[in-house]
N, C-alpha and C positions, 0 to 999 in steps of 0.2 A: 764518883760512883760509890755507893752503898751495897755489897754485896754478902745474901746471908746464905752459908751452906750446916745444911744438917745433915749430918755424920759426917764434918769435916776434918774427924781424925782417924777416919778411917782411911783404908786404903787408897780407894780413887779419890776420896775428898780431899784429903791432904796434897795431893797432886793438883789438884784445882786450885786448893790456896795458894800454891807458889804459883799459880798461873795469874789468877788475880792481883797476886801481889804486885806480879811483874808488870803488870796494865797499870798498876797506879790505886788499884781500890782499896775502900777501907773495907776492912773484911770483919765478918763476925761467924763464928762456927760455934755450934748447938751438938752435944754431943754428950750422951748417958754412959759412954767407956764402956756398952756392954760388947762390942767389937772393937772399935774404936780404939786408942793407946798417945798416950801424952807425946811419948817419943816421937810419934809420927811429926809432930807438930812443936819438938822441941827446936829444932832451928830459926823458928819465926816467933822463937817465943817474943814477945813486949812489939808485935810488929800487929798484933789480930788480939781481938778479944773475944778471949774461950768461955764459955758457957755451960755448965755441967745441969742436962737438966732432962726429964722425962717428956718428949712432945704427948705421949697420949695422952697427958694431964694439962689442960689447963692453967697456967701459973703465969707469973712475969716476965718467961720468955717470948711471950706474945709483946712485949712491949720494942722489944729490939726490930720488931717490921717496922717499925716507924721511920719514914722517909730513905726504906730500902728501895734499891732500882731493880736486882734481879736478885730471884729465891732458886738454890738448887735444893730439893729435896732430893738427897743420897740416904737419909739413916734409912735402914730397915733392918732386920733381922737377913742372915741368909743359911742356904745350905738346906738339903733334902731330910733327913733322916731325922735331923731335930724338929722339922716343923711337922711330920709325923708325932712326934711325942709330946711335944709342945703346942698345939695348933693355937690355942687361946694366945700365950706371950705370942705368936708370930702375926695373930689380927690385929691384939694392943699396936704393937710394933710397925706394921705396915699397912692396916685399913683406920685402925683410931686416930694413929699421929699424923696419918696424913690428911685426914678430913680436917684437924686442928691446922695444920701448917697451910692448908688452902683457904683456910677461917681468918686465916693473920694476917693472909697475905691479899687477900681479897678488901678487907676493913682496911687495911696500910695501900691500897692502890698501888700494889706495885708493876714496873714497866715488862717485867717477863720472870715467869716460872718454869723451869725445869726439871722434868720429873724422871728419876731415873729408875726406867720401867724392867721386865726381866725377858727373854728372848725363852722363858721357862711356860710361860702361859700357850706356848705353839705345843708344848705336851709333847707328842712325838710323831713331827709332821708330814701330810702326803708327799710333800713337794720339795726338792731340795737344790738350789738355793731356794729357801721358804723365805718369800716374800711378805711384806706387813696384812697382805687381804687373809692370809692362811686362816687355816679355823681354828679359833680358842678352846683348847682341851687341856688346860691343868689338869695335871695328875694327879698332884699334892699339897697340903694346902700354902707353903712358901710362894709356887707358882702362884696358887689362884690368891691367896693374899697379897702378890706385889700385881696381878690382873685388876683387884676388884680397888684399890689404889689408882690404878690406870683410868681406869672407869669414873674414880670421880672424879679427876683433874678433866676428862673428857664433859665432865655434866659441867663442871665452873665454868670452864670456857665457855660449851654451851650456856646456859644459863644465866651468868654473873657475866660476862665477856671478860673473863679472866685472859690475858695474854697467854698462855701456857702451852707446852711443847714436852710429846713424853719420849725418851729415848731408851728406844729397847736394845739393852748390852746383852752380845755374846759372853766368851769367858774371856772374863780380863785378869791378863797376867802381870807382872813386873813388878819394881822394886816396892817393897813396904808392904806386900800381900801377906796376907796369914798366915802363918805358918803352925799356929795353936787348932787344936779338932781335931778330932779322926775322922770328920766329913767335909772340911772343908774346899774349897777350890781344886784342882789336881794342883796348880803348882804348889801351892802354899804347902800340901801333903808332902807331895816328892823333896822341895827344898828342906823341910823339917827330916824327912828321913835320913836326905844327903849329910846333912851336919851331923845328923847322930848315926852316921854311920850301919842304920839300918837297909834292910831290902826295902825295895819299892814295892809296894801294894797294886796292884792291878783288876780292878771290877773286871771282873768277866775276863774275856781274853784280849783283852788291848785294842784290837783292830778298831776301834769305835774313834771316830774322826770328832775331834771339836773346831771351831773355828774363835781360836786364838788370838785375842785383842790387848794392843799394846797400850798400856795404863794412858800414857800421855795420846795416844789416839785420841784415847776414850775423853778424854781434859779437852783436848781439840774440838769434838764434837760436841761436847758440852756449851763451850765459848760459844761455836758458831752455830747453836741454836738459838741464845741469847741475843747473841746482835742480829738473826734474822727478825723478818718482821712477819714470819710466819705463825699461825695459831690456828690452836684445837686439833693438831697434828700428829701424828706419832710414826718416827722412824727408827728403822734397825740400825745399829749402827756394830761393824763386825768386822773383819779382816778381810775378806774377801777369799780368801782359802781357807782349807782344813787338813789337820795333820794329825796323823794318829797318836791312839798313846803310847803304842809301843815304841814309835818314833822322838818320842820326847824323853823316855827312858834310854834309850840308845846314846839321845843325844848327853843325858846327864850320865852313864855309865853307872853299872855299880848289878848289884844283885836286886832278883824280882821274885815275888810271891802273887799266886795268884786267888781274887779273894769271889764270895759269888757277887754275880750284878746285884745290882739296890732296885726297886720297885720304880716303875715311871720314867724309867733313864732313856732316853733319847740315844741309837748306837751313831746317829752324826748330826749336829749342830752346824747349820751354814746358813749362814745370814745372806738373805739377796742387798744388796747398797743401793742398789741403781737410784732409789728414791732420795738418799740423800744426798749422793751425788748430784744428779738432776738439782733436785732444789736449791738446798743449802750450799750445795759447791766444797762438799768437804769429801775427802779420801783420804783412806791408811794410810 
């Protein structure tokens, strides 16, 4: 098995290649380092073949689909406040590169695509646990740039009879997460403050519940989208509880500052499962 992940030195991707690895695949990962980070991926080094390259261009990384069996598209751009300021780099990033990576993978016949979608396009939803029918209301354009992303791997399928499968991530935490930004992930923030010995940052007053997804879950759900034979799908995939943030400060101890909420923010993220369960047969 021929397996290609883009942004595989990222956070969650890097957790996918040790997972591939561990099945036996040859692996290839696509990755521009603008998240992304060598170290992730220094333990495997001479085990994968790395790729430094821009997907919304065009170039010879289109040649590594060849005779690939499953494509995860992970790279995108993330986090609120820069796809505000930046909206252009975050369409390059997650509407350009992904119409190219479904371009590659469609001409290379590959046996399954995975797209990993954002749980940000439900905006801030009626229903909670907010299930996959909810209604699409991006706030900003990260959500609706990793939405409209969604929408095309939804048209290949249709259309091209792309095998393809989109997986919408709650917030995923654990090791190798971010810890650079002043916006990014809550943990990646908190862990970078804990080391430096600052106070914790708190949007708003805390009480706002996320539902908290464990990296290698997320690697989990990934696999058993792949080896299903499901397609043109899209499920939530999430913890199935939520926990506030005052509660995740507590748990890391230390001194708190409180900062104003950010525009579009959701006060609780909670993913319904039952469809993946049902289907796929996969759980937290």
């Amino acid at each position: 098995m021929k397996s290609i992940i883009t942004g595989g030195a990222g956070f969650i991707g890097s957790h996918l290649v040790d997972r591939l690895l561990e099945l036996g695949h040859e692996v290839v990962v696509l990755d521009n380092f603008s998240t992304g980070r060598r170290k992730n991926l220094s333990h495997v080094d001479g085990q994968i073949k790395l790729i430094e390259c821009d997907l919304s261009i065009k170039s010879d990384w289109i040649k590594e689909f060849d005779k690939a069996n499953w494509v995860f598209h992970l790279a995108s751009l993330a986090d609120i406040v820069p796809s505000i300021q930046n909206p252009e780099g975050y369409f390059r990033s997650n509407v350009d590169a992904t119409f190219y990576v479904l371009e590659a993978a469609r001409h290379a016949s590959v046996e399954r695509f995975v797209y990993s979608a954002s749980s940000s396009c439900y905006g801030i939803p009626d229903k909670y646990p907010t299930p996959e029918r909810s209604d699409i209301q991006p706030q900003y354009p990260y959500a609706l740039a990793k939405r409209m992303g969604e929408e095309l791997v939804e048209h290949w399928a249709q259309l091209y009879n792309l095998p393809a499968i989109s997986l919408r991530f709650f917030n995923v935490y654990g090791t190798r997460s971010r810890t650079s930004g002043t916006y990014g992930a809550v943990f990646g923030v908190f862990l970078a403050q804990k080391i430096a010995g600052k106070p914790y940052t708190i949007v708003g007053d805390g009480n706002q519940t996320r539902d908290f997804t464990y990296v290698t879950d997320i690697v989990s759900a990934l696999i058993a989208a792949a080896e299903s034979n499901k397609t043109n799908k899209i499920y939530n995939v999430g913890s199935d509880t939520t926990v506030s943030i005052n509660r995740i400060v507590e748990l890391l101890g230390g001194e708190k500052v409180n900062i104003p909420k950010r525009p579009g923010e959701p006060d609780c993220t909670y993913a319904d499962i039952s469809k993946i369960k049902n289907e796929l047969g996969w759980h937290p």
